[in-house]
N, C-alpha and C positions, 0 to 999 in steps of 0.2 A: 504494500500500500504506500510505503515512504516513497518509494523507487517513481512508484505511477503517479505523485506528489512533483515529485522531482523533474522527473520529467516534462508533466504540463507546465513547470513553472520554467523549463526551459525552450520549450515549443513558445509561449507566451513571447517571453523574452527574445526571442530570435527575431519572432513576426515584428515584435517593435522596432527590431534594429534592420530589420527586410523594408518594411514600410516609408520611411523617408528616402533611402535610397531611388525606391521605384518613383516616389513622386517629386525628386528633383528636376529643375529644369533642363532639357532635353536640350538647350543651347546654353551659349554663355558670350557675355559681353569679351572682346578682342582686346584688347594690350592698348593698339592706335589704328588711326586709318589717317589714307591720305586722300585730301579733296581730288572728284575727280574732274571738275569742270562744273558740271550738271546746275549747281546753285549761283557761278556766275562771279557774285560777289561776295566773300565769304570775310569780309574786312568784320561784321559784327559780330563771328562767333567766336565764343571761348570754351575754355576744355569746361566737359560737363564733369559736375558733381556725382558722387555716388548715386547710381539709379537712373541717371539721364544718359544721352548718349554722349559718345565722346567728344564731336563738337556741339556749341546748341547756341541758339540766340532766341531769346522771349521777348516780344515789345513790352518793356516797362509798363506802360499803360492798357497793357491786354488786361488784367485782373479789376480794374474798374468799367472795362467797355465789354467785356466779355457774353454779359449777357443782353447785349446788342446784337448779337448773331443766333438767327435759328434754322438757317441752311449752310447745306456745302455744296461745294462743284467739284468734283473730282475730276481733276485730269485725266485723261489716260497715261496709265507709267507708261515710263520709257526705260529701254536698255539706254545705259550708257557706257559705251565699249572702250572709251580711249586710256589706251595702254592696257586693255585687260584682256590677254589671249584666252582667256578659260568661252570669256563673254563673244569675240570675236569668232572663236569658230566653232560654237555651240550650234548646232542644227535648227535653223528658225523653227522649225514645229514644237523644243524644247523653248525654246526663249520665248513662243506663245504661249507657250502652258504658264509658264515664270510668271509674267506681267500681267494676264490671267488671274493667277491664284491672288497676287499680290494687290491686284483693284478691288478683285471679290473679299478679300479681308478687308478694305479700308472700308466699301459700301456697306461691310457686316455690321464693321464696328460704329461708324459713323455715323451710320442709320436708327440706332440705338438711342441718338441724341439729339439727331440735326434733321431736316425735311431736306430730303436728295435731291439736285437741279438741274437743269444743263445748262442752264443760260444766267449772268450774273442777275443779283437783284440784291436791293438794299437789305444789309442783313446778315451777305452770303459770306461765308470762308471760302475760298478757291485751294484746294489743295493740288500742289505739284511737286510729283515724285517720280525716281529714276533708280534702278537698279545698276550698282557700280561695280558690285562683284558677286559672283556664285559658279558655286563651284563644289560637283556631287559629291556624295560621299561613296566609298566601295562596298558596297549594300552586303556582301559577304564577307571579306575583311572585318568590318567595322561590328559584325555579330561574332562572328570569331574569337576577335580580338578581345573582348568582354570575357574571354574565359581563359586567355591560353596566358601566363603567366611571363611569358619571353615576350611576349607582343607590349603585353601592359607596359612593361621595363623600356622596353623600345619608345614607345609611344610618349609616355613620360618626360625623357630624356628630352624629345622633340616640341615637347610642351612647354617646358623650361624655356629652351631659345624662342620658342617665334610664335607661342602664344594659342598654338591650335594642334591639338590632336591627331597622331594620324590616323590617316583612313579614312574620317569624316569632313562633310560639309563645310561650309562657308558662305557667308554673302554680307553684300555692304548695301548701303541706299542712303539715299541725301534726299528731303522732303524739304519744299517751301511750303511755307503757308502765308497769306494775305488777303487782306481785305479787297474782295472782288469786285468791288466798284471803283477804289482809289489805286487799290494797287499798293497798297502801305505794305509794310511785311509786318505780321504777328508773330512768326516764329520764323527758324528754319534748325535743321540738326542734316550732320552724316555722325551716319552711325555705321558700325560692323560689327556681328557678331559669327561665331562658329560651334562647329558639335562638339559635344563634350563625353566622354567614354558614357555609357549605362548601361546597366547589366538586362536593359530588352534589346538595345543595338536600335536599328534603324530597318524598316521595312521598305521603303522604297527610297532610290538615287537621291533623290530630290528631300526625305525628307527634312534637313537639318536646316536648310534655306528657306523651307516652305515655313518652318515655324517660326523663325526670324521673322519672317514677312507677317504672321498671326500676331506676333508678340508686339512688332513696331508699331502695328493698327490698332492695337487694343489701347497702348502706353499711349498713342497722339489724340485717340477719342477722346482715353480721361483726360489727359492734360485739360485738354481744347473745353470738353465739357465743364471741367473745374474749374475753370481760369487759371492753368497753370500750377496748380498742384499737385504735390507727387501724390500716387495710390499710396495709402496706408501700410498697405505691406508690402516690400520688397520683394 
């Protein structure tokens, strides 16, 4: 009876320390990135604080005018390839699905808060975004890898220097935001993030970039919804 005591109390115990593992985030914020053109002007960003991306610029006076806006315009993303071979000789039917997945996040999220438009009107946010880098992960490798104990050590080693994983994903993106009538800017960020080891791995090429793309559209909702306030929990 002690033994089967014993026991449950270490099945218990295991599931606790099983359980945050699995529900860690599936990506992770990058070290740096470099602007890649796409925003134009980037004389007003600065390095973002913990939780932000790693450039960002907030218009000062967004948190009083904030709720002056009740739609948005989404641009259509764009790739933006310059200097980025992964981006350059990706097979357009991929780089549609990319830009694709990455508008249908923002319309998910955005949607949630704002009335969707196509044409400016007083009121509107215009959002314009560009994907700057992605780059799949080895859909076999990268499940492998989660278990074989030479891989992890490798991988590691490679994490140290330059901030990413191998095996796994990657992707960057620079998003404007402004006021659709004047053209003022509200915000703007380039951010990058990449995959990060888990013990489920990755079931398809694409996924490590596709959730980056989820995550950025969720994080500019709330901002944009809050007037600039970070989500409660990290």
């Amino acid at each position: 009876m002690r033994n089967d005591n014993k026991r449950k109390k270490l099945g218990v115990f295991g599931l606790i320390l099983v359980l945050p593992m699995l529900g860690c985030a599936p990506t992770k914020q990058a070290r740096d990135v470099e602007p890649a053109g796409f925003l134009g002007d980037y004389s007003m960003l600065g390095e973002g604080k913990e939780g932000e991306a790693l450039k960002i610029y907030i218009n000062p006076s967004y948190q009083s005018t904030c709720h002056d806006y009740d739609k948005v315009l989404i641009e259509p993303v764009q790739i933006w390839v310059s200097g980025n071979k992964d981006l350059a000789e990706m097979p357009p039917a991929e780089r549609q699905v990319l830009v694709n997945h990455m508008h249908g996040s923002l319309v998910d999220e955005l949607g949630k808060h704002y009335r969707i438009v196509r044409n400016p009107e007083p009121g509107t946010i215009r959002i314009r975004t560009a994907i700057t880098e992605a780059e799949g992960s080895w859909v076999a490798l990268d499940t492998v890898s989660s278990f074989v104990p030479q891989l992890l050590v490798m991988s590691t080693i490679k994490e140290v220097a330059t901030g990413t994983a191998t095996f796994v994903g990657r992707a960057g993106a620079e998003a404007d935001i402004t006021d659709a009538m004047t053209g003022e800017r509200i915000a703007a960020a380039v951010d990058r993030r990449v995959g990060k080891k888990s013990y489920e791995g990755v079931t398809q090429e694409w996924d490590d970039v596709t959730r980056s793309f989820d995550y950025w559209a969720e994080r500019l909702a709330y901002r944009l919804a809050n007037c600039g306030a970070m989500p409660s929990v990290q």
